[in-house]
C-alpha positions as CSV (number, residue, x, y, z in Angstrom):
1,X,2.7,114.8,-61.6
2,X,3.5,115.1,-57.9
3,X,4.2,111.9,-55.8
4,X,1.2,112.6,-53.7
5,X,-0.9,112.1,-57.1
6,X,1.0,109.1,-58.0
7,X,0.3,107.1,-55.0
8,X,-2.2,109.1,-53.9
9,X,-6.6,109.1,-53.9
10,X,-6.9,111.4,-57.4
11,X,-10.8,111.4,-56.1
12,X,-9.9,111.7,-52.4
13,X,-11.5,115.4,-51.1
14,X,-8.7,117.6,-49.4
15,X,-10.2,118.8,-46.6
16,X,-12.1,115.7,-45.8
17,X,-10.9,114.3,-42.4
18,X,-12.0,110.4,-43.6
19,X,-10.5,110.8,-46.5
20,X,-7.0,112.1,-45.2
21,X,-6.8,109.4,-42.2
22,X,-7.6,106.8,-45.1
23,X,-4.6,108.2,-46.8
24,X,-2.3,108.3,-43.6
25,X,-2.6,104.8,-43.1
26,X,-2.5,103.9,-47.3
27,X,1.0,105.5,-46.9
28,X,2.0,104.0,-43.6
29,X,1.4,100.4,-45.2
30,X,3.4,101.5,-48.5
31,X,6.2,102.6,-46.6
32,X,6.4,99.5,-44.2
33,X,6.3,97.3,-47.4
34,X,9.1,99.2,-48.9
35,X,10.8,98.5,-45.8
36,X,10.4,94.8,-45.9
37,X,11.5,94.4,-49.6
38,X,14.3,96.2,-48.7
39,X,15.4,94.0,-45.8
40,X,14.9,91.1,-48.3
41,X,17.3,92.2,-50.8
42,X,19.9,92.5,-47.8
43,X,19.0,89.2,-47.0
44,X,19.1,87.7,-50.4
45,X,22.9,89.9,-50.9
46,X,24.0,87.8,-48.0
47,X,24.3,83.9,-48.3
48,X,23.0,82.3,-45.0
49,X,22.5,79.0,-43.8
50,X,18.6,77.8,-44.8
51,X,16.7,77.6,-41.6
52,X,15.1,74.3,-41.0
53,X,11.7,73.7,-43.0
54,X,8.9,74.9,-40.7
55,X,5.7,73.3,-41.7
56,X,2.9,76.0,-42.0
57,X,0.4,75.8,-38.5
58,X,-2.2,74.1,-39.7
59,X,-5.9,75.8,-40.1
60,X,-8.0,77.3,-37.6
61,X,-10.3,74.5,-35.9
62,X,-13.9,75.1,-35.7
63,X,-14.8,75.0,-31.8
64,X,-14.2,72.4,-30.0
65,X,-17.0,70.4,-28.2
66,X,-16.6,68.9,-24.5
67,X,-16.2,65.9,-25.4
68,X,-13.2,66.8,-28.4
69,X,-11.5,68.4,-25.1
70,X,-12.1,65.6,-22.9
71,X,-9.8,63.3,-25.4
72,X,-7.7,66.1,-26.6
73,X,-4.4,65.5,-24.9
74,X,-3.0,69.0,-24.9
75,X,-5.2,71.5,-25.6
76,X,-3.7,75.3,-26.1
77,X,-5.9,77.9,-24.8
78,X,-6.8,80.3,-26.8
79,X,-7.4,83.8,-26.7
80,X,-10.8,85.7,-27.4
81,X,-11.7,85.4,-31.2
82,X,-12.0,89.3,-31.5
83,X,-8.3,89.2,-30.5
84,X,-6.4,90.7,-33.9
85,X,-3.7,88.2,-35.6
86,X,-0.2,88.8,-33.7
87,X,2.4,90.3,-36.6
88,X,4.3,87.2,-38.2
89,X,7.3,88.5,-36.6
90,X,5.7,88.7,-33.3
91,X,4.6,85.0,-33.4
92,X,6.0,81.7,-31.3
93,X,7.7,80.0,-33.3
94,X,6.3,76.3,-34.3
95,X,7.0,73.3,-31.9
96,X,8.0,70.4,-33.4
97,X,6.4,67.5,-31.3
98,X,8.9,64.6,-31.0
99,X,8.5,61.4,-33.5
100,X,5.3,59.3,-32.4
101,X,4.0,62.6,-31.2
102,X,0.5,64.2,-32.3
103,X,2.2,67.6,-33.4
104,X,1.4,69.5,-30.6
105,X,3.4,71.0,-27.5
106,X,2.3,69.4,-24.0
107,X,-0.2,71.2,-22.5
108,X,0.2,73.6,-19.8
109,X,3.4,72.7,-17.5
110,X,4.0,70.1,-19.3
111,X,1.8,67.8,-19.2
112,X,-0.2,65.0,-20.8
113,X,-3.7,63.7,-20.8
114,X,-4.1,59.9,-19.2
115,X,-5.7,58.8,-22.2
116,X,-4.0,60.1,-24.6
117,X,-2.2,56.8,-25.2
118,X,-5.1,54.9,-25.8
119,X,-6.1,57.6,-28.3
120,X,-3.1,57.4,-30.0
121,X,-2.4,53.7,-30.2
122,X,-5.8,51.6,-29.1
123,X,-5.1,48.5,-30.5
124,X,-1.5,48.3,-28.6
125,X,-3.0,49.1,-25.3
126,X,-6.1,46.6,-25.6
127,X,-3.3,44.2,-26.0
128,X,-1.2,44.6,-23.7
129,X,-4.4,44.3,-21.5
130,X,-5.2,41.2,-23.3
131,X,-1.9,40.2,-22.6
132,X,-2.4,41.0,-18.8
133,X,-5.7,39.2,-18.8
134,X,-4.3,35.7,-20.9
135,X,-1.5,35.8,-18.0
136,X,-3.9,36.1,-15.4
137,X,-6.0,33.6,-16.5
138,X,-3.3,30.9,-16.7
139,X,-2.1,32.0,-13.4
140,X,-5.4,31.2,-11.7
141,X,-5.9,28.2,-13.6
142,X,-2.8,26.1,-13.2
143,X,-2.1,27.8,-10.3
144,X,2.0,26.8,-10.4
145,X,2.4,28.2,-6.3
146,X,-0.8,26.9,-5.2
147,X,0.0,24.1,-2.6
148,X,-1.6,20.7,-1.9
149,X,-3.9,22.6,1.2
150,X,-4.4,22.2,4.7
151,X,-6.2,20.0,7.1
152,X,-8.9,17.1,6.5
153,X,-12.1,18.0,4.9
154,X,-14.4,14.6,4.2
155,X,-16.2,15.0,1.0
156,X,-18.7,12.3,-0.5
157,X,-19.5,12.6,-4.0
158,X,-22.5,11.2,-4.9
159,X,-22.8,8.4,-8.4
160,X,-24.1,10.1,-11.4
161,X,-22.7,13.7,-10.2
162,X,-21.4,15.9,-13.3
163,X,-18.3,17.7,-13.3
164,X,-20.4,21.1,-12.2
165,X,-22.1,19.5,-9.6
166,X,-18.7,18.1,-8.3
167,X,-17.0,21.3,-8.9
168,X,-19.4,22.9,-6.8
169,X,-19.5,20.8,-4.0
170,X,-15.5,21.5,-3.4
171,X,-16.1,24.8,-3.7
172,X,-19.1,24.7,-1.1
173,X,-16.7,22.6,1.0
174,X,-13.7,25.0,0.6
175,X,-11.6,22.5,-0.9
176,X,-10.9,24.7,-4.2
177,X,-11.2,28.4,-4.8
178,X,-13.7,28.2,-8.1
179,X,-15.9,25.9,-9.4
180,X,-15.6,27.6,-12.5
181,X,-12.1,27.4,-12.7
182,X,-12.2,23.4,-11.8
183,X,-14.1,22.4,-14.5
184,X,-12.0,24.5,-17.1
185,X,-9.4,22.4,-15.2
186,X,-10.6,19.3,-15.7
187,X,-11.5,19.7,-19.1
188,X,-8.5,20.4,-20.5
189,X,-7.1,17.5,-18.6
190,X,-9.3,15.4,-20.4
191,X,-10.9,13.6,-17.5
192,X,-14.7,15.2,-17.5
193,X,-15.1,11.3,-17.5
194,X,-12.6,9.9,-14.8
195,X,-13.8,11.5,-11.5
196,X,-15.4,8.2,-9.5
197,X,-17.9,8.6,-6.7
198,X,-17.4,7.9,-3.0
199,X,-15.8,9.6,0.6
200,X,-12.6,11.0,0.1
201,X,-10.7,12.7,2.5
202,X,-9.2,16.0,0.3
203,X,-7.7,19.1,2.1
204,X,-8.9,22.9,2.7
205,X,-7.2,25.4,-0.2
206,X,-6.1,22.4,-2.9
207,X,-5.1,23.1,-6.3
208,X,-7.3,22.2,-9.1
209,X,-4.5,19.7,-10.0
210,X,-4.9,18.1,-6.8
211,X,-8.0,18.4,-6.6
212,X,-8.7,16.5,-10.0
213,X,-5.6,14.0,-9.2
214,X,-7.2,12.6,-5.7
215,X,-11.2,12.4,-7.6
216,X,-9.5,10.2,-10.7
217,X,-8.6,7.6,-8.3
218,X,-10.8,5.1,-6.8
219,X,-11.6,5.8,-3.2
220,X,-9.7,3.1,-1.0
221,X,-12.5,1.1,0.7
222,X,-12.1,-0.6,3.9
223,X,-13.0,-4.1,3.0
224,X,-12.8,-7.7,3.9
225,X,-11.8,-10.4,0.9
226,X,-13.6,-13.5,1.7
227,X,-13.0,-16.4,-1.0
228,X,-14.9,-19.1,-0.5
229,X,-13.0,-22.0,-2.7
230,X,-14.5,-24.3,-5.4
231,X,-15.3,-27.7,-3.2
232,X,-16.3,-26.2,0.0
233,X,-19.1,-27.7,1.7
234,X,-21.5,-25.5,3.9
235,X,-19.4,-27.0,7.2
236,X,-16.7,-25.7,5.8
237,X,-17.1,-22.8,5.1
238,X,-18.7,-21.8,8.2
239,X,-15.2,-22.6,9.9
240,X,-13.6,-20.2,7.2
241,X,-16.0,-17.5,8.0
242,X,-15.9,-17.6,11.5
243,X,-11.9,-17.3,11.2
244,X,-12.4,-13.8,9.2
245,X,-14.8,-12.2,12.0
246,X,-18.1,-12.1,9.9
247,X,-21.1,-11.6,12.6
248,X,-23.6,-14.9,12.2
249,X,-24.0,-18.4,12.4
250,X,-23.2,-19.8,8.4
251,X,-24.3,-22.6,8.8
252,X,-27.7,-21.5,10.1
253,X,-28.4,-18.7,7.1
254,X,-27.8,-21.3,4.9
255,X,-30.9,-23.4,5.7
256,X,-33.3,-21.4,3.7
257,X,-32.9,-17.8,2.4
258,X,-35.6,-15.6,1.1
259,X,-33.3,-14.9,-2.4
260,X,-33.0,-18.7,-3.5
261,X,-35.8,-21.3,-3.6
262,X,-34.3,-24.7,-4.4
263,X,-37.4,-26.3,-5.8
264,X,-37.6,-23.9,-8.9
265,X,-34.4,-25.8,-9.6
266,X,-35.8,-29.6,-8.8
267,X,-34.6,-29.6,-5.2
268,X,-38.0,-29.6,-3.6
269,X,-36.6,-32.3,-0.7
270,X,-33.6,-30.1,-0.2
271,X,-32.9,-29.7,3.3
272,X,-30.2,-27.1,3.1
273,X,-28.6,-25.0,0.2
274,X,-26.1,-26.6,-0.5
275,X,-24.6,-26.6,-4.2
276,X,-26.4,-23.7,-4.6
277,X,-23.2,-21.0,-2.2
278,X,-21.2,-20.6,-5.3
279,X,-17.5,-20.3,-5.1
280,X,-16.1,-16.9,-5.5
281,X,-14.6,-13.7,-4.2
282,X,-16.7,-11.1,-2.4
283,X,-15.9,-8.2,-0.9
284,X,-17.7,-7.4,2.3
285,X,-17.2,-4.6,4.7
286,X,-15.4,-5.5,8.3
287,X,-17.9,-7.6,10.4
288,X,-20.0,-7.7,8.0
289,X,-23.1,-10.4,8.6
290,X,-22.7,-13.6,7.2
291,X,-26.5,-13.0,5.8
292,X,-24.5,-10.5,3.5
293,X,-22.1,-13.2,2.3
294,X,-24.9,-15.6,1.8
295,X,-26.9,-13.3,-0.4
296,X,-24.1,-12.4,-2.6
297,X,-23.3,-16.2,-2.7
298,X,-26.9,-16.8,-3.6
299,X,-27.0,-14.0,-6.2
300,X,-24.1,-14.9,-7.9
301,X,-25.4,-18.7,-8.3
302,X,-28.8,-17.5,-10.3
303,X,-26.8,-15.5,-12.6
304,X,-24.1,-18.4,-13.2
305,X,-26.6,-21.2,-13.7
306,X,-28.6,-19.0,-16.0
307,X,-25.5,-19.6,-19.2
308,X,-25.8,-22.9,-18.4
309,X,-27.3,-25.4,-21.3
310,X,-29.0,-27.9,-19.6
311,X,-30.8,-29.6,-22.4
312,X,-28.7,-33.2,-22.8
313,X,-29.0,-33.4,-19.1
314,X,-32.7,-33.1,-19.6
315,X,-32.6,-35.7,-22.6
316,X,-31.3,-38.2,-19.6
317,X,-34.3,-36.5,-17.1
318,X,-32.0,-35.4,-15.1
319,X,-33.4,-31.9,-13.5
320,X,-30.8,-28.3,-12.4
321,X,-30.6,-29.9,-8.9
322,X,-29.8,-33.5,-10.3
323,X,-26.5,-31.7,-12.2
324,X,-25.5,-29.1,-8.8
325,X,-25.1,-33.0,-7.1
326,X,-23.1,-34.2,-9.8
327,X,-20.9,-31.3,-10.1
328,X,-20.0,-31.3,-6.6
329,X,-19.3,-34.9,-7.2
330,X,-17.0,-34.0,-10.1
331,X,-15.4,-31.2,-7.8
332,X,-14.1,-33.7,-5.5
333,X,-13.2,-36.5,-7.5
334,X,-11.6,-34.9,-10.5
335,X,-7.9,-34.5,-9.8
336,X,-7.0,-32.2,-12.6
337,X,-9.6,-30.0,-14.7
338,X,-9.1,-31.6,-18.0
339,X,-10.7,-35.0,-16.5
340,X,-14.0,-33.6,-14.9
341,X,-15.8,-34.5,-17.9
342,X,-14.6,-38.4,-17.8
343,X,-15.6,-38.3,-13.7
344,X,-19.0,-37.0,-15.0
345,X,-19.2,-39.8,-18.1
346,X,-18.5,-42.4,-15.3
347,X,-21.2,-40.6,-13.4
348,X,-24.0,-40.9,-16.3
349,X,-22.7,-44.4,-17.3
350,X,-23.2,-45.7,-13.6
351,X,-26.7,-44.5,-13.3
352,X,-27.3,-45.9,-16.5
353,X,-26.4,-49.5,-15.4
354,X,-28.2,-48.8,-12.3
355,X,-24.9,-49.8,-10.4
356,X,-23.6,-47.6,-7.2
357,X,-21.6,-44.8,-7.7
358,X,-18.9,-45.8,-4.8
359,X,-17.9,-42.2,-4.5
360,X,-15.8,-41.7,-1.4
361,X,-15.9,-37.9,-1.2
362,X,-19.9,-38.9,-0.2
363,X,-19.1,-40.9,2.5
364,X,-16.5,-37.6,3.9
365,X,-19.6,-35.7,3.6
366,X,-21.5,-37.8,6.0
367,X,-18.4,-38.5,8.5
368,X,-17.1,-34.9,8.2
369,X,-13.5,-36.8,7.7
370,X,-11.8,-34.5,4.8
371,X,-8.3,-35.1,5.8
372,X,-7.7,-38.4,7.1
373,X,-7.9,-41.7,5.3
374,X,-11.1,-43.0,5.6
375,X,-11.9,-45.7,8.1
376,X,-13.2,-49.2,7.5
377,X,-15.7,-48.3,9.7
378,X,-16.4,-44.8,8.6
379,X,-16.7,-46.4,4.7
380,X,-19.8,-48.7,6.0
381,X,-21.0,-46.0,7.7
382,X,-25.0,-45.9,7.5
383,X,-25.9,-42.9,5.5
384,X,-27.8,-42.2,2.3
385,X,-24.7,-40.4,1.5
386,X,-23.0,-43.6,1.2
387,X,-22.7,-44.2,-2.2
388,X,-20.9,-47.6,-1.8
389,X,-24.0,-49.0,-0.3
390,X,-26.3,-46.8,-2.2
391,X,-27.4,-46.5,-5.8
392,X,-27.8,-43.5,-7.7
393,X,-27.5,-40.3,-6.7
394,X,-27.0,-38.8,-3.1
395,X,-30.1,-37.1,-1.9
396,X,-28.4,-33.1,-2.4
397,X,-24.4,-31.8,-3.3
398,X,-22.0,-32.5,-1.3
399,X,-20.2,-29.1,-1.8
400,X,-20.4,-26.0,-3.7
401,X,-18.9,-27.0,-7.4
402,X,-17.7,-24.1,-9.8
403,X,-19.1,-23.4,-13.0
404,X,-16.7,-25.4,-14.9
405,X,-17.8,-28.7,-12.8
406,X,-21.1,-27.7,-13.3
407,X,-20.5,-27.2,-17.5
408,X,-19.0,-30.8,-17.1
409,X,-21.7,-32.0,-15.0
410,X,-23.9,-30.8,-17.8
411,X,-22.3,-32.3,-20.7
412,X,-19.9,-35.1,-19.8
413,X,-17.7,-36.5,-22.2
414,X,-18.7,-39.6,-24.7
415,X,-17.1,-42.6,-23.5
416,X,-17.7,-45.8,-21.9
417,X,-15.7,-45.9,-18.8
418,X,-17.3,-47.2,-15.5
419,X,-13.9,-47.3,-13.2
420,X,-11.4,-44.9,-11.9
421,X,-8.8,-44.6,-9.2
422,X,-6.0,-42.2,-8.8
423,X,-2.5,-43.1,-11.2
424,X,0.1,-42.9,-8.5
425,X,2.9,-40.2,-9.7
426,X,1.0,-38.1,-11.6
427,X,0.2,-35.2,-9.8
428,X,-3.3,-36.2,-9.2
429,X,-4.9,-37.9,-12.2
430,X,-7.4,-40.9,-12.7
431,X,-6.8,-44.1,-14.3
432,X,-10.2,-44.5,-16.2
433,X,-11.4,-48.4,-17.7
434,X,-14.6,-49.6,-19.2
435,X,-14.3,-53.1,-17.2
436,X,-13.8,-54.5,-13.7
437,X,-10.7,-56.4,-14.8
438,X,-8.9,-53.6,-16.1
439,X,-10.0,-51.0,-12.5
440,X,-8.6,-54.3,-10.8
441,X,-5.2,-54.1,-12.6
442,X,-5.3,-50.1,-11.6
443,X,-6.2,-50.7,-7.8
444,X,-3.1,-53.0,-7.3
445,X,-0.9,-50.5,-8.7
446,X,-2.1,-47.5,-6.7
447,X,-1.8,-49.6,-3.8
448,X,1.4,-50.8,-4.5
449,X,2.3,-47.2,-4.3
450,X,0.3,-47.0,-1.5
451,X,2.5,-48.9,0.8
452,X,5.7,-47.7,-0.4
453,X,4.6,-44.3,1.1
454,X,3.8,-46.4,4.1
455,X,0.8,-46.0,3.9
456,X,0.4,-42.6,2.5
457,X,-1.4,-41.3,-0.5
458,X,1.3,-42.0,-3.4
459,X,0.7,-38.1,-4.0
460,X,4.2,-37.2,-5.8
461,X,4.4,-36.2,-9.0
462,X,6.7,-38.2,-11.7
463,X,6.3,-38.9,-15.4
């Protein structure tokens, strides 16, 4: 057989032009794969050094929508699909994309799509932004540049405001850049509880730190301290008062007051109130009216006499008004506080026998003499507040007693004593007896002592 039968069409018609071009290119494709296996065996004669591994491109994609080349990062362009295959030899060889890479070559000069980051690694770039936000966030909160501010801005903040409505009001008042931000702040400071009301004088621009610092401490208020001591009659304090600049006449708001009625307390004779200014410490605004002080003194008595048990001094029908005159009794003639309930026994006991009381600190009522030893003239003086002349009680207090006078007043000790006189050397107590012979045996020694301070209260102390 021939060669052309061998590898030739043994149907194929001779002088049909089809049939011969089909033949033509049968043999051209025979004779280029001879060629090729022949250039392999040459190959595979001669030892050379393995090329590297070239992974095979991958498949063909099915067309890409807009929206796959919007987050493609490197698209290649391709050429018309009608376009044949290029021979193997012909074609580029594969680009190996570098390690983290999405096994493609850049796109056209080079470059790379702005997202194609976030493609490739979202969860790294949404934190680093997270990152960014955290460290913002901090920034603007603690603020570690911000400065104390500028300037004087007056800000009041109201009782009962919340940590918003405060927050708000700086930031209305420029005082701090977010209101927001300020009560994050003072939250995590833990004092959504410590910011106190009243007029502060902050500064435009603060920190929140600064801000929360100045609102957690009470406001300084411009105030006058009046103390008014335990033992002070109504004359007296009205000299105190007037010293400290208060606008009134004292003694004329004490005659009668619209806040205190001394006849719900048995004083329907009163003339005055005193015994009813109680003792304390007030603070009053600079010039301030007296009326001010006297209310508050006033006020303050109704809620002290209301913890006051009054029952064994009603037992002895003794009325409110009947213990106030006592107590201010006891105020002045108890030298030290653990006697005032023996002066109040001798009180009760001497009203019981119906004798006088013999009180001096009545008689410096009526003279107005409450530093200088009393005169014989000025101890006959002709007052019902002479209680050497007078039995029972004086007709109102002689001062304004304090709540522990008034407690003794109330409920005086159990004893028998009817006498007392000052114990020279002791710093101010009272020799107490139950009978006249016994208070005459004190007298002579206190007077004894008496004239060896020529004529001086024998006031020092020994033991």
């Amino acid at each position: 057989m021939s060669e052309d039968w061998l590898g030739g069409d043994p149907f194929a018609d001779a002088d049909d032009p089809a049939a011969r071009e089909r033949e033509q290119r049968r043999r051209e494709r025979e004779e280029r794969r001879r060629q090729r296996e022949a250039k392999q065996g040459e190959e595979a004669a001669t030892p050379t050094p393995s090329p590297p591994e070239v992974s095979p491109p991958p498949p063909p994609s099915p067309p890409r929508t807009s929206e796959q080349e919007f987050w493609d990062e490197d698209p290649v362009a391709e050429g018309p699909e009608s376009a044949p295959p290029a021979p193997k030899s012909a074609q580029q060889p594969v680009f190996h994309a570098p390690a983290g890479g999405n096994g493609r070559p850049p796109g056209p000069g080079g470059r790379r799509h702005p997202l194609g980051a976030l493609r490739r690694h979202p969860f790294r770039v949404f934190a680093a932004l997270a990152a960014l936000f955290l460290a913002w966030f901090l920034f603007a909160l603690f603020q570690p540049f911000h400065g104390d501010g500028s300037g004087r801005v007056v800000v009041a903040v109201p009782k009962g405001a919340s940590v918003s409505e405060v927050g708000d009001l700086l930031g209305e008042k420029g005082v701090i850049d977010s209101s927001t931000m300020f009560q994050l702040r003072v939250t995590i400071a833990g004092k959504r509880s410590e910011l106190y009301p009243g007029r502060y004088t902050l500064a435009e621009g603060m920190s929140y730190g600064a801000a929360i610092d100045a609102l957690s401490q009470p406001p300084v208020k411009r105030t006058t301290t009046v103390t008014v001591p335990e033992g002070y009659s109504r004359a007296q304090a009205a000299q105190l008062v007037e010293e400290l600049g208060l606008k009134g006449d004292y003694t004329a708001e004490t005659v009668r007051s619209p806040y205190l009625d001394p006849a719900k307390y048995g004083g329907k004779d009163a003339k005055d109130l005193e015994g009813f200014l109680f003792p304390d410490t007030f603070e009053m605004k600079p010039a301030a009216p007296v009326a001010d002080l006297v209310q508050l003194q006033l006020q303050d008595f109704k809620r002290r006499i209301k913890g006051v048990d009054m029952g064994y001094a009603r037992s002895k029908n003794l009325t409110t008004y009947d213990v106030l005159i006592i107590a201010s009794l006891v105020e002045d003639e108890a030298g030290v506080p653990g006697q005032r309930k023996q002066v109040a026994a001798v009180v009760y006991n001497r009203l019981h026998e119906g004798m006088p009381l013999g009180i001096d600190a009545t008689i410096r009522f009526a003279t107005g003499n409450y530093t200088e030893p009393l005169t014989e003239s000025e101890l006959a003086v002709d007052s019902p507040y002479n209680t050497r002349l007078n039995a029972g009680l004086p007709p109102g207090p002689i001062n304004s007693p304090g709540l522990d006078a008034i407690e003794a007043a109330a409920h005086p000790a159990r004893s028998d004593y009817l006498f007392y006189v000052n114990q020279p050397g002791t710093c101010g107590k009272l020799a107490f007896s139950t009978t006249e012979a016994e208070f005459e045996a004190d007298v002579a020694r206190y007077n004894a002592a008496r004239e060896a301070a020529g004529g001086n209260e024998p006031d020092t102390c020994g033991e």
